[in-house]
C-alpha positions in Angstrom: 16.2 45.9 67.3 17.9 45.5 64.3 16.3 44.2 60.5 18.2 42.3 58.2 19.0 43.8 54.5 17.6 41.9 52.1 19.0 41.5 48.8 17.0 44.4 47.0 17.8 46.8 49.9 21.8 45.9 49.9 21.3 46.6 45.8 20.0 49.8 47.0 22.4 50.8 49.3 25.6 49.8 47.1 24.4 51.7 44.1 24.0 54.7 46.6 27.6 54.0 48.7 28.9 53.9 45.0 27.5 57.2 43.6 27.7 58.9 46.8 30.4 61.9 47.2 30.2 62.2 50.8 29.8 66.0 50.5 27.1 66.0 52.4 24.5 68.6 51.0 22.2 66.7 52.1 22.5 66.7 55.3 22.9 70.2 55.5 19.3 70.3 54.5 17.5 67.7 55.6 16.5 68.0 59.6 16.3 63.8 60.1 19.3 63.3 58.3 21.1 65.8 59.8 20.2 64.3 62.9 20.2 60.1 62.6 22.9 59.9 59.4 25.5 63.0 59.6 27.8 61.5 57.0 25.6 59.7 54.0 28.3 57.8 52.6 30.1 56.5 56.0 26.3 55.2 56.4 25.9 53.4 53.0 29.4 51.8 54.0 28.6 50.7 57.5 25.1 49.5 56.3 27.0 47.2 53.4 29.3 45.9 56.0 27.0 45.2 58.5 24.0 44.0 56.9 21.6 45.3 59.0 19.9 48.0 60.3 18.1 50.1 63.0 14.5 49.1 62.9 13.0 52.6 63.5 15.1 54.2 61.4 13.3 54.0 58.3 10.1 55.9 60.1 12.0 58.6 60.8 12.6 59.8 57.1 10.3 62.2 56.3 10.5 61.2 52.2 10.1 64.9 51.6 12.9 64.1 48.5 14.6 67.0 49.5 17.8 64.9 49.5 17.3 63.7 46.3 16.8 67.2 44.9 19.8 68.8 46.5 22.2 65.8 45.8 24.4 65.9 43.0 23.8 62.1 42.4 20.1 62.6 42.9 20.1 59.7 45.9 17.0 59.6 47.4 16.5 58.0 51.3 13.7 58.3 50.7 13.2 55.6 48.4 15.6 53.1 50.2 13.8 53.5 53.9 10.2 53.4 51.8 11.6 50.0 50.8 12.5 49.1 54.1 9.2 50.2 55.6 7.2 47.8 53.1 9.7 44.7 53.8 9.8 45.3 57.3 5.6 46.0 57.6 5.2 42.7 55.0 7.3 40.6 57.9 5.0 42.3 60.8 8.4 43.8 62.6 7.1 46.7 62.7 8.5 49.2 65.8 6.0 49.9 68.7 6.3 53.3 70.1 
């Protein structure tokens, strides 16, 4: 199931695809994004393009910050799939497991 970007989230996510380096410290230490991103920046790009996104993604993130601490760029998923929890909670799409 997918959710649609709203205009706040695709702020988000350019600001991030234009300040990300793609060197990927970040997913060298983060376990979920390690495992669900692998490549930060090819994900802010697909994300623009596509407009939409995974529903249970954002409830994977842990939003332990370490991303945002080891970045270089301080980008933090953890804010942007916190955002994306509230919209998607506030418009009751939220996952069942």
């Amino acid at each position: 199931m997918k959710y649609k970007l709203s205009l706040k989230i695709k702020d988000i996510v350019e600001k991030y695809n234009d300040k990300c380096y793609g060197c990927n410290l970040c997913t060298n230490h983060c376990i979920f994004l390690k495992k669900y991103i692998k490549n930060p920046k090819i994900f802010f790009q697909n994300l623009s393009i596509e407009n939409d996104i995974d529903i249970y993604l954002p409830y994977y993130c842990f939003s332990c910050n370490t991303c945002s601490q080891i970045c270089p760029n301080n980008i933090d998923f953890g804010i942007l799939f916190t955002e994306l929890k509230k919209e998607i909670s506030k418009n009751k799409k939220k996952p069942s497991y």
